[in-house]
N, C-alpha and C positions, 0 to 999 in steps of 0.2 A: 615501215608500218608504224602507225602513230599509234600514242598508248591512249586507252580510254579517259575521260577526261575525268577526276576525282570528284566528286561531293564535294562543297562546299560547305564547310561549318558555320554554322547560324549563331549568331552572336547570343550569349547568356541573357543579355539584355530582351531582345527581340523575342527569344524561346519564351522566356517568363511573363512578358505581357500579351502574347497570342493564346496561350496558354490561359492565365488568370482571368483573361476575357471573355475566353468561350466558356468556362468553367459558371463565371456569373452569367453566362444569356446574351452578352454584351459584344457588340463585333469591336474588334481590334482594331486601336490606333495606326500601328505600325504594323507591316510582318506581312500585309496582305497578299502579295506576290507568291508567299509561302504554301496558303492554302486557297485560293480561287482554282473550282475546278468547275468546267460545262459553263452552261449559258454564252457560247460564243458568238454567236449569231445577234445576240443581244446585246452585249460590248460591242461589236462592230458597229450597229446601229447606230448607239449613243456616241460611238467614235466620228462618226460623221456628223453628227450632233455638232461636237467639241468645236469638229474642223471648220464647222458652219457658222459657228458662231465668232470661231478666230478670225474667218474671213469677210467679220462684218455687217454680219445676218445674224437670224433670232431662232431659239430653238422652243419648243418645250414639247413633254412628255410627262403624262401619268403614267409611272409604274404600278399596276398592281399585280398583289401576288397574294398567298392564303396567308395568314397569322403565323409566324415563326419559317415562312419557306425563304428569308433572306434576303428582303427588299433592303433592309436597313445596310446590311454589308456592302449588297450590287451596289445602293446608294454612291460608300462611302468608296468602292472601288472605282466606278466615274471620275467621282471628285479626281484620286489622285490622279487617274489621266487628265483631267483638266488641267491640275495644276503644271504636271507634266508637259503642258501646251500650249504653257504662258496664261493660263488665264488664272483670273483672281476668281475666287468661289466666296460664298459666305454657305451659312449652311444652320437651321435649326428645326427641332419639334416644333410643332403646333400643342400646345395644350390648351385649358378650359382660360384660361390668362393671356393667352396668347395667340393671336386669329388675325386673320389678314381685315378683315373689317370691323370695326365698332368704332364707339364713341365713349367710352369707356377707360381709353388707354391702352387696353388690349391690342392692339396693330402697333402701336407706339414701343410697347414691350416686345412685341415681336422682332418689330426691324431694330431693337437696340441689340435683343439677342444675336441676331445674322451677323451686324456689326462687331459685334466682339469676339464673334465666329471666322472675321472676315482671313482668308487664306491665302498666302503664295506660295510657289515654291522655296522658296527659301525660308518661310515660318506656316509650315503646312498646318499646325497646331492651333494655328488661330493667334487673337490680336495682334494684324499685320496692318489695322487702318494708320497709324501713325509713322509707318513704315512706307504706306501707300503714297502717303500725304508727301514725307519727306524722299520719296523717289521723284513727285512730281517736280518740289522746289529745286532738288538738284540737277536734273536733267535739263529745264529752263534756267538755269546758271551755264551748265553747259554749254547751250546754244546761244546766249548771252553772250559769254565770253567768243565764238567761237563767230561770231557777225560783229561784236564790237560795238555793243546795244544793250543797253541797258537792262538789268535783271527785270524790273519792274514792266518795263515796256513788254519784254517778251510774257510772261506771266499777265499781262492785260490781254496782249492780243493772244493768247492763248485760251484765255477765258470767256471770251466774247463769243465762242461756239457754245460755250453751257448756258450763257444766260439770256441766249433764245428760246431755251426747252420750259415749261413750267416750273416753277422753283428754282428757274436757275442762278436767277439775278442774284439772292441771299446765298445759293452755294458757292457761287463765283465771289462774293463778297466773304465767308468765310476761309476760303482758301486765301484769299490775300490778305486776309487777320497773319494766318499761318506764315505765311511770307515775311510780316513787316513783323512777326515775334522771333520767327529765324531771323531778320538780318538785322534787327536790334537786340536781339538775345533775352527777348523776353518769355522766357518759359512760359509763366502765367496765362500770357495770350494765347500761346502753341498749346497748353492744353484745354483751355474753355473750344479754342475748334477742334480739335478733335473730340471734343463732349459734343458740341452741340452737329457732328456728322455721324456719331454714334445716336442722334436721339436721344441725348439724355435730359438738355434742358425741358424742362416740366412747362413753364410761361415763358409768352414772347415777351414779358417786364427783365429777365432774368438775363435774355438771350439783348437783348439790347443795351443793359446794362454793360454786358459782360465782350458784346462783340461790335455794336452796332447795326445788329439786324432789327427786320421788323420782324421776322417766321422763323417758325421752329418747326421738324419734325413733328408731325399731329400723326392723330389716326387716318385722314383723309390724305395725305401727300404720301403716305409709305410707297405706294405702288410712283410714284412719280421720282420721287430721291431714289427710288434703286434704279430705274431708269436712270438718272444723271451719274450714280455711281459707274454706272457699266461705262458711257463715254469719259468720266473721269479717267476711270482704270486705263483706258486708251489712250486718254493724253499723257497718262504716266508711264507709257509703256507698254504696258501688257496689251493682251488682242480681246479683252473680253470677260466680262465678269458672267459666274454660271450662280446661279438662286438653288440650291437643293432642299428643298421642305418636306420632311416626314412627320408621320403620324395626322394624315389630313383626314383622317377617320374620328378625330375630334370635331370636326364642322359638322360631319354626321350626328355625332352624340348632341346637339346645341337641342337646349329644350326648347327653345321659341326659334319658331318657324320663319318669325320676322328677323331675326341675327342671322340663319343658313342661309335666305334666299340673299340675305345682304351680302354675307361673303362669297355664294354661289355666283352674285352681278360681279364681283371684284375677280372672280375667277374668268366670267364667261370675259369682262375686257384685258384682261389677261392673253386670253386665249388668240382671240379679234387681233390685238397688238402684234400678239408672235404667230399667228400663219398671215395675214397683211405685211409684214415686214416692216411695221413703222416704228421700231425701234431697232438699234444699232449695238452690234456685239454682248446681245442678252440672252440668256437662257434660262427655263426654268426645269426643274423636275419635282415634279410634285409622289409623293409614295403613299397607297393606302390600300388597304383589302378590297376584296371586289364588294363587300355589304357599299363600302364608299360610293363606288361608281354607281350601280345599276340598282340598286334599290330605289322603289319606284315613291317610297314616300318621302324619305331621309337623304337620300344619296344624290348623286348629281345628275343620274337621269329622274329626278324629281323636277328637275327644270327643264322646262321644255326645248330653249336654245341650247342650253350646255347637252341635252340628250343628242340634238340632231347634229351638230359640230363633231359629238365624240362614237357615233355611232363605226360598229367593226364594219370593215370587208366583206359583204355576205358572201362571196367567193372565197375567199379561207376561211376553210371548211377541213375535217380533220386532217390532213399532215400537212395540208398546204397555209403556207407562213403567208404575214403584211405585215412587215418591219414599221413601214413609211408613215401609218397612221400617230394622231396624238397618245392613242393608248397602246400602251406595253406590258402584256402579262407576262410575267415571269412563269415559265415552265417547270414541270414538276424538274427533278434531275433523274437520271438515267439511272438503271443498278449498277450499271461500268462507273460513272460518274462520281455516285457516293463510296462505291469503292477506292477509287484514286484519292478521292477526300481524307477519308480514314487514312490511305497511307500516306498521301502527307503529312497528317498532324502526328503520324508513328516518329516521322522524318523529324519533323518539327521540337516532339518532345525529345528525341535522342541528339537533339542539338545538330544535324545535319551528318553525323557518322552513323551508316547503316552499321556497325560492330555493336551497338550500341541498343538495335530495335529489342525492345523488352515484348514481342509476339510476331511471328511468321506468317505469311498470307493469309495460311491457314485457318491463325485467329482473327485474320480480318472475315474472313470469311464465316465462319461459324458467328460472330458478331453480331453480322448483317441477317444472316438464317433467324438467331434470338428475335433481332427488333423484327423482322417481316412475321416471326409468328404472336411474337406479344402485341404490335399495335397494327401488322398490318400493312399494305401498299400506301397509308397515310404518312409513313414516318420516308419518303422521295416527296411526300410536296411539301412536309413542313418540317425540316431535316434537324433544324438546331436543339431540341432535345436529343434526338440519336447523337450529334457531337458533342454535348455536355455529357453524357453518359459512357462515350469513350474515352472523354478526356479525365473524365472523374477514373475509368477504368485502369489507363496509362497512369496515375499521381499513385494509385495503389499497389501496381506493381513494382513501379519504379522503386516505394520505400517499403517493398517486403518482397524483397530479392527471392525470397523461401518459398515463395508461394504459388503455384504453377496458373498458366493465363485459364486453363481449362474449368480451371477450380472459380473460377467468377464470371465466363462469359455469360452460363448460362443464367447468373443472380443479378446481371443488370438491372436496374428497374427502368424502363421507357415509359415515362406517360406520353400518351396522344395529345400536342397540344389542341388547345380549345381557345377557342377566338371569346376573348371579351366582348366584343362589339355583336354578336350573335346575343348575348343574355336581353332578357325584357326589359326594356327604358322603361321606367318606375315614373313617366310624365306623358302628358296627352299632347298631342301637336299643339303648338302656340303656347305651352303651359313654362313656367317660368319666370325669366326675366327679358323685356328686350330690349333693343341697342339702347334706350335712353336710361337704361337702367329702373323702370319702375314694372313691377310684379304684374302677370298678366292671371285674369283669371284659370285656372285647370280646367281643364274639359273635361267632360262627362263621361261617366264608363260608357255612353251613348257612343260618343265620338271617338271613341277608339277602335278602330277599321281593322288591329291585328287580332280581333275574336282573342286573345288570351285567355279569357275564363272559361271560352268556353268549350265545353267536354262533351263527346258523345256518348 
């Protein structure tokens, strides 16, 4: 008879930053394995996603889910199964600075952020482009050496597949900067391209100077250089580069109607590109609350194509599921669910030895009773205040051994999160600024269609 198999102790390292994370609001770098519980059905999904996109196909998916119910986490668990799957990710917020289209520099900021986001398995943390770069230079040495041909030659004809794509002549031209600074050992050259694949050069005067290109990263090429990154990442090896963008509930907030619909166009070819299949080993996932999607003034059924493209299933319908579509709401979690949750982070705070747990079922139990009577069946769809408030509960008993779990379940404080993006925009459609940057006139208390002032 075999003996049951022990617990695992979880490294001091790993406890303290799962821990510190959820404490601030904030999902955890590392450790996720520890606490993902439910949404099966929905990692399966995106797992064939992954595998979709490793075999040379294009994915994408809008996650939405309510304010605080854990898109950002599902995000960031994805990711690590990507990485897990050979593929390279990059990964950033959207803010009011930061947006897939303008002219402004805004898109430029954006994909320089992804870029220094950019992730492998082996530097999952991010800035892994020079790493990318230099996997690509030695692996065409490899095969160089291994034909008896010259490093250069193979690194040419290697190149010649990128700079048939848009943009690709200058990116195939900076990769081979990179090349003649590797094998003259000119650092200086090796890091102007990797600046100017991060987007950082500002003017094409700087980027010519600096590398002999004619173009640089703009606001208008981003959507096209990630394109060429993802067949990059392929000739470097890996099976595929994944795009994950959260917080796209900012394209909602844009005061001019002229910058949404411009980013909503750069969405809808986006969209066109990944179910057409006319690009190769790319995926994207975009995250945002449902005001993002279906709000009929702001949101992306405000645009007519991107509504009819992303329209649900009319046949799932209550319990019956449709994986297969662009959108993916995240479900409330179960009350089995949030309970396994809680006892993991019990597990998690006692370092992986049940000797250890500072409360018995029991007080998981009574816990869950507190929040369901202070906030309600609200705190299963948007969970992560109920886990800051157990994890705040665990750091207190933990350093006052004295004090029994009984004596605080019931003084939790749970607030109900409340969604930002629900408060009244303080601007009228088109009011603002738009993509050229000059101030548009405010619209009239007339023209404001959400009756705000008015009372019956």
């Amino acid at each position: 008879m075999t003996e049951p198999e022990q617990p695992k102790p979880i490294r001091s390292r790993t406890r303290d930053a799962i821990l510190q994370s959820l404490r601030a609001g904030v999902v955890p770098r590392r450790g996720l394995e520890h606490i993902q519980v439910g949404r099966a059905r929905e990692v399966e999904a995106l797992l064939a996603d992954v595998e979709r996109i490793a075999d040379g196909g294009t994915a994408l998916r809008f996650v939405i889910g309510e304010y605080g119910s854990g898109k950002t986490f599902f995000l960031h668990l994805v990711r690590s199964i990507a990485l897990e799957k050979r593929l390279v990710t990059v990964h950033a917020d959207l803010t009011p600075d930061r947006r897939l289209q303008a002219s402004g520099g805004q898109a430029r900021g954006l994909y320089a952020e992804m870029m220094r986001n950019l992730a492998t398995r082996s530097k999952p943390d991010g800035g892994a482009l020079p790493g990318l770069v230099e996997r690509f230079v030695t692996s065409a040495l490899k095969q160089a050496e291994e034909e008896g041909r010259a490093a250069s030659e193979v690194i040419e004809e290697r190149l010649a597949h990128l700079s048939e794509e848009v943009g690709g002549y200058d990116f195939a031209q900076v990769i081979d900067a990179y090349w003649r600074g590797h094998d003259s050992g000119n650092e200086e050259l090796k890091a102007d391209a990797v600046r100017w694949l991060r987007g950082e050069f500002s003017t094409r005067t700087e980027a010519r100077q600096a590398l002999g290109v004619r173009a640089i990263v703009d606001d208008e090429s981003v959507y096209e250089h990630l394109k060429l990154m993802g067949r990059f990442s392929r000739l470097a090896g890996y099976d595929g580069l994944l795009v994950v963008l959260d917080e796209m509930v900012n394209l909602y907030k844009l005061a001019s109607g002229r910058a949404r619909n411009a980013n909503y166009e750069r969405l809808l070819s986006i969209l066109n590109d990944s179910l057409q299949g006319s690009s190769e080993g790319l995926g994207f996932l975009f995250a945002g609350t449902p005001e993002f999607l279906s709000d009929p003034r702001r949101g992306l059924y405000s645009y007519q194509a991107l509504q009819s493209r992303l329209g649900e299933n009319a046949f799932a319908t209550g319990e019956l599921i449709d994986f297969s579509g662009p959108v993916l709401r995240l479900a409330s979690l179960a009350p089995e669910e949030l309970f396994v949750l809680l006892r993991n982070l019990r597990h998690v705070q006692a370092g992986g030895d049940p000797e250890q747990y500072l409360l018995p079922d029991e007080g998981l139990e009574a816990f869950m009773a507190h929040c369901n009577e202070v906030v309600g069946a609200a705190y299963f769809r948007t969970p992560r205040s109920v886990v800051r408030s157990f994890v705040n509960l665990l750091a207190v008993l933990e350093q006052n051994p004295e004090t029994g779990w009984r004596d605080l379940v019931g003084e939790a404080e749970i607030e109900e999160e409340r969604n930002p993006d629900l408060e009244p925009l303080d601007d009228g459609e088109g009011g603002g600024e738009d993509e050229g940057g000059a101030a548009q006139a405010p619209a009239s208390p007339a023209d404001d269609d959400d009756l705000t002032s008015f009372k019956l």
